[in-house]
Structure formats: structure tokens, C-alpha cells
DRENPA-3360 file (N, C-alpha, C; in nm, 2 decimals, always signed):
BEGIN
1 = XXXXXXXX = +8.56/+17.08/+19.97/+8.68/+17.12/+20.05/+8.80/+17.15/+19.96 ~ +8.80/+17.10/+19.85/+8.84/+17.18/+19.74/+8.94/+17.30/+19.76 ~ +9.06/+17.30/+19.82/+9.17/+17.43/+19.81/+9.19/+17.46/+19.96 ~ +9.08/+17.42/+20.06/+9.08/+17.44/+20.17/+9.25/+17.37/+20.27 ~ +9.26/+17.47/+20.40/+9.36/+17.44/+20.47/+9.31/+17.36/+20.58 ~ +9.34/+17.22/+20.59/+9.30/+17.17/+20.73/+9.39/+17.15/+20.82 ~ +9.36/+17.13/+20.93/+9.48/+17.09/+21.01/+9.42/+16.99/+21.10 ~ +9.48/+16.88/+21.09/+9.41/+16.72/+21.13/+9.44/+16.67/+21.26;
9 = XXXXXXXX = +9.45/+16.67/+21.35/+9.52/+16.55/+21.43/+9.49/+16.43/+21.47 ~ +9.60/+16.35/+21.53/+9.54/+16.24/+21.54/+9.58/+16.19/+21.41 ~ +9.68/+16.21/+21.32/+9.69/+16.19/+21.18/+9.75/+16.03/+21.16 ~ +9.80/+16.00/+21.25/+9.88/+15.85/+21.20/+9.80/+15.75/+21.21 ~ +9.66/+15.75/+21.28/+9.60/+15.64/+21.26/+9.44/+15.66/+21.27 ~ +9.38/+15.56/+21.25/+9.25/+15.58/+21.30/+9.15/+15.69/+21.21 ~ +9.09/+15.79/+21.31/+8.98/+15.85/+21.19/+9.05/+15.95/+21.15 ~ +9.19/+16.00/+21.23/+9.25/+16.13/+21.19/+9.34/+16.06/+21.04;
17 = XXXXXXXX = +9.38/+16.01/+21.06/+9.44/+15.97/+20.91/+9.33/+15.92/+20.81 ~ +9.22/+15.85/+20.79/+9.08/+15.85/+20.71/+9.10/+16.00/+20.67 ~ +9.06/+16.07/+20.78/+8.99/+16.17/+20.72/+9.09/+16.30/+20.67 ~ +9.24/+16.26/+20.67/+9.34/+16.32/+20.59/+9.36/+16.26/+20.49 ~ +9.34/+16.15/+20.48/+9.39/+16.07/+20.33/+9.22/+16.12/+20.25 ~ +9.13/+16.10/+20.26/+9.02/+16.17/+20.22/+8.97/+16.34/+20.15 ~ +9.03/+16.43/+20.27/+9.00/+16.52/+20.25/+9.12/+16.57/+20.14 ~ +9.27/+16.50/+20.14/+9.33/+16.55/+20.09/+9.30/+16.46/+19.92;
25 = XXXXXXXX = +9.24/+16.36/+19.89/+9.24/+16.33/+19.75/+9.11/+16.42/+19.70 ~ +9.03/+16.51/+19.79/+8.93/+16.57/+19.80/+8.99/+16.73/+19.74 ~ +9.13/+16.72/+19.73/+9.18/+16.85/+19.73/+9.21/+16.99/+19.83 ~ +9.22/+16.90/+19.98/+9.19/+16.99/+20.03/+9.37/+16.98/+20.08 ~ +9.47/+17.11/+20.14/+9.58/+17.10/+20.17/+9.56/+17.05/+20.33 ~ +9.64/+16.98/+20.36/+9.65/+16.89/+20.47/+9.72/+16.92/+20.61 ~ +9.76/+16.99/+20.70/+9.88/+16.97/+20.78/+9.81/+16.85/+20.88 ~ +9.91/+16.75/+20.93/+9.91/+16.67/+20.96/+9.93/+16.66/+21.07;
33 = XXXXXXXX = +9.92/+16.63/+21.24/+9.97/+16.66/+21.34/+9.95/+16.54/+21.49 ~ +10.06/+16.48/+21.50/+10.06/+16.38/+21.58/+10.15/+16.34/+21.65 ~ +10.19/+16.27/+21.74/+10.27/+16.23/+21.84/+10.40/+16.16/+21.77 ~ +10.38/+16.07/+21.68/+10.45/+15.96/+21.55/+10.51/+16.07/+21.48 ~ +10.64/+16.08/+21.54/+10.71/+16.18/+21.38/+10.74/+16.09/+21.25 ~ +10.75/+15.95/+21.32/+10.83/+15.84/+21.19/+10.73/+15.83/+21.09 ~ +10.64/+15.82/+21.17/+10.48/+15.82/+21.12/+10.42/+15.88/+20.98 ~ +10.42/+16.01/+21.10/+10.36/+16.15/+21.01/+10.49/+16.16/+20.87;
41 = XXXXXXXX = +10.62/+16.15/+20.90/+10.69/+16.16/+20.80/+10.62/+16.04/+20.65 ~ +10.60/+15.93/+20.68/+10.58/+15.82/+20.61/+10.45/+15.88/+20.53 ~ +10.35/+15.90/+20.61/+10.21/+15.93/+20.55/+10.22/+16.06/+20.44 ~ +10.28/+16.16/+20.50/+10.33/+16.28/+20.45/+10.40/+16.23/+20.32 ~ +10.48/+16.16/+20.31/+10.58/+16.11/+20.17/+10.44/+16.04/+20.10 ~ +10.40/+15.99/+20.14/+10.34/+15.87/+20.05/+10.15/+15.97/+20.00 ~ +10.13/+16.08/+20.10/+10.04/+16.17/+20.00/+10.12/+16.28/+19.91 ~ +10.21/+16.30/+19.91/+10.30/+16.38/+19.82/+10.34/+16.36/+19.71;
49 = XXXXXXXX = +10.35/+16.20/+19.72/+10.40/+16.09/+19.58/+10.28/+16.12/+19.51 ~ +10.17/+16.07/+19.60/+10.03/+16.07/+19.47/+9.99/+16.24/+19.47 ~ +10.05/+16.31/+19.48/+10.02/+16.45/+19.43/+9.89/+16.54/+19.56 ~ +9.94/+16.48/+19.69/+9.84/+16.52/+19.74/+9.91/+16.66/+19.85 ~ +9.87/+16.76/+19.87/+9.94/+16.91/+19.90/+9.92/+16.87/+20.08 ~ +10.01/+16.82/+20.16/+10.06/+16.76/+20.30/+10.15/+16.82/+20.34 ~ +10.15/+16.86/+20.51/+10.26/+16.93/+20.54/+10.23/+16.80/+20.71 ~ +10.33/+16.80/+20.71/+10.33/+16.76/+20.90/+10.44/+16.79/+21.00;
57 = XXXXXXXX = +10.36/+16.84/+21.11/+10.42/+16.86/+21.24/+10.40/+16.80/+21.31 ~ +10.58/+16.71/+21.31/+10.60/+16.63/+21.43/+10.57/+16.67/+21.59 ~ +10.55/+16.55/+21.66/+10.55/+16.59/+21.84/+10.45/+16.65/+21.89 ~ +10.36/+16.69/+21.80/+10.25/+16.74/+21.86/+10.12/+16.65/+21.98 ~ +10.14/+16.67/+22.08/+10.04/+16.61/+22.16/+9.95/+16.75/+22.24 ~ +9.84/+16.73/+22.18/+9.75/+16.84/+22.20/+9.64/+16.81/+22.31 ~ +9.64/+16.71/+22.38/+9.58/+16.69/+22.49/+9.56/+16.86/+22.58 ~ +9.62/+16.88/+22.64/+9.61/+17.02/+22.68/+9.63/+17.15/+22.59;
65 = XXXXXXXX = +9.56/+17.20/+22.66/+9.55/+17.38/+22.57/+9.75/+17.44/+22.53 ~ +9.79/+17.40/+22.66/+9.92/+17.48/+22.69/+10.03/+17.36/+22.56 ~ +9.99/+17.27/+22.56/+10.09/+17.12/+22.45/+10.02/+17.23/+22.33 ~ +9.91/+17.23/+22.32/+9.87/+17.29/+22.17/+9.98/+17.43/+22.11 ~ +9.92/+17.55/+22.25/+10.02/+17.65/+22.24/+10.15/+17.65/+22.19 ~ +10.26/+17.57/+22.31/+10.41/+17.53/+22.30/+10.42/+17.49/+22.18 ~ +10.30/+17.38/+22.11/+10.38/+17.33/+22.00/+10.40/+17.44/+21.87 ~ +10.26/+17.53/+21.85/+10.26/+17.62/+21.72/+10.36/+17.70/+21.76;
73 = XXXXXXXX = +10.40/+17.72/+21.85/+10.51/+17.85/+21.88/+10.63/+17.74/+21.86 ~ +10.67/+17.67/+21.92/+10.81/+17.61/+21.89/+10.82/+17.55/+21.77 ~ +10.75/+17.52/+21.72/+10.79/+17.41/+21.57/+10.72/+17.55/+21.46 ~ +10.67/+17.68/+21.53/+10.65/+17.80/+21.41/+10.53/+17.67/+21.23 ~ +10.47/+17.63/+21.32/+10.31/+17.56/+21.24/+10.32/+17.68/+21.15 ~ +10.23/+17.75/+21.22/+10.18/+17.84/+21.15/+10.24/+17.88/+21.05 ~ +10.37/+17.94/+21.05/+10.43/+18.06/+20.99/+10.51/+17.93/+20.85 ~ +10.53/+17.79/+20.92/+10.53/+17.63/+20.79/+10.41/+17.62/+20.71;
81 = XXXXXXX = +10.28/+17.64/+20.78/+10.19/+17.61/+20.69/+10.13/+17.76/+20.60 ~ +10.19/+17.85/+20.61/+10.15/+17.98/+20.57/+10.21/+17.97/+20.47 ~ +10.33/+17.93/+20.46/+10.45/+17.93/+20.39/+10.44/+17.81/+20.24 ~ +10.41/+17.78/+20.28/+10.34/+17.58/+20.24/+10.25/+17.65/+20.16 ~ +10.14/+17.72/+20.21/+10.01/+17.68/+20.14/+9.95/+17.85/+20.11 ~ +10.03/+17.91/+20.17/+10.00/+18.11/+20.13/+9.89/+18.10/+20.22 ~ +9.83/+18.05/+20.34/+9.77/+18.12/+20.44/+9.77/+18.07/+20.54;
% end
């Protein structure tokens, strides 16, 4: 996973944060996405310290199709993690 772009949710706890803290010492770039902005900000600082390539989008609750939509369009994910990571 090596250079790869993931996008995790569920990031502040449980298996979505395992398997961000994981993939990203694995080298893989991270966006991070969950309900917890205090959260995702904290986890996000503390994989950055150890050199690990993390981006997060607060407020995301992706339970429905239409939360998933609203959020890449209002908080512009995409066009942050394009930016972040060149794709």
C-alpha cells in the first residue's frame, strides 16, 4: 500500500483508526473522515509528528449516500486531498 491514497472512515476509533494508523506507517497517504473533528484533528497531528502523510475531514457522517455527497462538495475533500497528495 506503499504511496497509495486511502480514504478511511470511521477514523477516531475502533477498526477505522487501526487500520489508519496501520496503513499509514505502511506508507500509505491517509484522509481520515469522521464525525469527531477534536478527534480527527488530534490523530491527524500525532500521525504527522511521526512523519506519517494524513489529511482529515471533519463532520463527516456518511451513513447516507446524500451525508457522503453534501460532505465532498462542502468541505471540497477532493479538490484537499488532490492538493495534499497530487491525486
Amino acid at each position: 500500500i506503499q504511496d497509495q491514497v486511502m480514504v478511511i472512515t470511521g477514523a477516531t476509533s475502533g477498526i477505522g483508526l487501526t487500520t489508519a494508523r496501520r496503513a499509514a506507517e505502511r506508507g500509505a497517504r491517509v484522509v481520515l473522515a469522521a464525525r469527531n473533528a477534536e478527534a480527527l484533528g488530534k490523530i491527524t497531528a500525532e500521525m504527522a509528528q511521526a512523519g506519517e502523510g494524513a489529511l482529515y475531514s471533519p463532520g463527516a457522517d456518511l451513513k447516507e449516500r446524500q451525508g457522503y455527497e453534501g460532505h465532498v462538495c462542502e468541505s471540497s475533500l477532493y479538490t484537499r486531498l488532490t492538493t495534499a497528495f497530487g491525486r
